[in-house]
C-alpha positions as CSV (number, residue, x, y, z in Angstrom):
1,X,161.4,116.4,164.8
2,X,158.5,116.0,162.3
3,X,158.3,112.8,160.6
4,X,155.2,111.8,157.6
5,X,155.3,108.4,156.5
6,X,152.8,105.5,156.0
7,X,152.4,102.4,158.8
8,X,153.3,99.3,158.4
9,X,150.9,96.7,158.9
10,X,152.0,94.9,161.9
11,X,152.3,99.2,163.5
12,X,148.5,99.7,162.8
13,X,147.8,99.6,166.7
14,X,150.3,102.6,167.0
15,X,147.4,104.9,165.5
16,X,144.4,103.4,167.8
17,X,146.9,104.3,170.7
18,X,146.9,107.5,169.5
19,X,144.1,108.5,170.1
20,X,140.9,109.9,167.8
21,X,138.1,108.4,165.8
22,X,139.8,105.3,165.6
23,X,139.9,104.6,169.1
24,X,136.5,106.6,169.7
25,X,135.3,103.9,167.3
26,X,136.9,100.6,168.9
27,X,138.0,99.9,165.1
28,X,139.3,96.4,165.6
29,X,143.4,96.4,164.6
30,X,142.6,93.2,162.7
31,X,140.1,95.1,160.0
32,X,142.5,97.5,159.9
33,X,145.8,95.4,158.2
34,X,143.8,95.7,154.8
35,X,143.8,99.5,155.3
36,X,146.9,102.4,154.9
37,X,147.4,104.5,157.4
38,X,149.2,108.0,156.7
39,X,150.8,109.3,160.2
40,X,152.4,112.8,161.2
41,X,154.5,111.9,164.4
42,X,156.0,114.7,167.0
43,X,158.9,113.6,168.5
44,X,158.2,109.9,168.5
45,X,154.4,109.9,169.2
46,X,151.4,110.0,166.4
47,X,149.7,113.5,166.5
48,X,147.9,113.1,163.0
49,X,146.7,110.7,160.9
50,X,144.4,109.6,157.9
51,X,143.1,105.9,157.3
52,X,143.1,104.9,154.0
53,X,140.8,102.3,153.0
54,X,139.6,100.4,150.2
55,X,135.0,100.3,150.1
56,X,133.3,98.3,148.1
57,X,131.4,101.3,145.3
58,X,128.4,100.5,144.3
59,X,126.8,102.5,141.3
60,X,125.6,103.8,138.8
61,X,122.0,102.7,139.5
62,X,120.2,102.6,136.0
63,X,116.5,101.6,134.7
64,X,115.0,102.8,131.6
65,X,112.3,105.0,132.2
66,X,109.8,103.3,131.0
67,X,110.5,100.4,133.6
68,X,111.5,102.1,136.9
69,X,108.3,101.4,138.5
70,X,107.8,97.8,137.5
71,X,107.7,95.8,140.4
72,X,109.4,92.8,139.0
73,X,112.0,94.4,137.2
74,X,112.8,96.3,140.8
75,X,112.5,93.9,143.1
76,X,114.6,91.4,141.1
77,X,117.3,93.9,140.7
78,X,117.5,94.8,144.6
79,X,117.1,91.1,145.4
80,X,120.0,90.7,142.8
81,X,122.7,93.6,144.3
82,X,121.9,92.5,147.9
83,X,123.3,89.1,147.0
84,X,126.5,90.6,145.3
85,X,127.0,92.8,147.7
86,X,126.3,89.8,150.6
87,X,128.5,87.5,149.1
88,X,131.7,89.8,148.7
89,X,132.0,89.7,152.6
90,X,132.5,93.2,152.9
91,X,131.3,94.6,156.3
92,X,129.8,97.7,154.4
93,X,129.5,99.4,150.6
94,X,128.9,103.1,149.8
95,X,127.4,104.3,146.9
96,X,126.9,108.5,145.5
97,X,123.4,109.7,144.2
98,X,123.4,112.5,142.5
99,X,121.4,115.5,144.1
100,X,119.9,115.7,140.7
101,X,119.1,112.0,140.3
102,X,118.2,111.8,144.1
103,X,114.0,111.6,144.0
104,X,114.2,108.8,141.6
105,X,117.1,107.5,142.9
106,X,117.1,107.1,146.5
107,X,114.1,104.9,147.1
108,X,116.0,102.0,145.4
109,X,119.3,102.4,147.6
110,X,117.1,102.8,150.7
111,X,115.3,99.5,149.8
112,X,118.8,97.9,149.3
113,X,119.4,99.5,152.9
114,X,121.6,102.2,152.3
115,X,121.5,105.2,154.9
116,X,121.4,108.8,154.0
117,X,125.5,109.3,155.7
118,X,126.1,112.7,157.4
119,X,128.2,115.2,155.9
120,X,129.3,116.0,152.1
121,X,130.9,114.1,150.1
122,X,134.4,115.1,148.1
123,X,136.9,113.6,146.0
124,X,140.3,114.1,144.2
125,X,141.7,114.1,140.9
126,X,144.8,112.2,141.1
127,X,145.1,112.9,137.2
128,X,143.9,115.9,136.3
129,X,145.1,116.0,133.0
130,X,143.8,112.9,131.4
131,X,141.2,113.5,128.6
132,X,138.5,112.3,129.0
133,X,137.1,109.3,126.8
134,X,134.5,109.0,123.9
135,X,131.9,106.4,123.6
């Protein structure tokens, strides 16, 4: 028998038993009650599954031109998102550049501390058939 459904919270140590990344990354079962967790199980035992997890999303990054390479205006605004970002508690944000954005970009999330992360990034539309809105 095939089975898909969603673990409960007080199940989440089902999946690190299982096996995988999870377990490969010692993901502590606490962290994970604030997370989803989609499971295929075989016969009674967890042969699939997908975290789902709320991040905290930082962007867009914006300065006007004319002020990108003003040191105070710069420095102030790093000194002011790593403070957000510190105080929300959150053991780590994300945030997308743009490939085309990436040269300006880039230095200002590596001086917030951001790493380059491995791989490619995708996403789904849930909705596709909202329009979208005018400013």
């Amino acid at each position: 028998e095939i089975r898909a459904y969603t673990l409960a919270p007080d199940q989440i140590h089902r999946a690190l038993e299982a096996g995988g990344p999870l377990l490969e990354m010692r993901v502590d079962p606490e962290r994970m009650k604030d997370m989803s967790v989609a499971v295929v199980e075989v016969d009674g035992r967890i042969v699939a599954y997908w975290v789902i997890w709320y991040a905290l999303h930082v962007e867009p990054l914006w300065i006007q031109e004319e002020w990108r390479r003003h040191p105070g205006v710069t420095s102030r605004l790093v000194h002011q998102m790593q403070s957000v970002v510190e105080e929300t508690g959150e053991p780590a944000v994300y945030c997308q550049i743009d490939q085309e954005n990436a040269e300006a970009v880039a230095p200002y999330a590596t001086r917030l501390g951001f790493l380059e992360a491995p791989g490619k990034s995708y996403y789904l539309v849930l909705k596709p058939d909202l329009e979208p809105v005018e400013v």
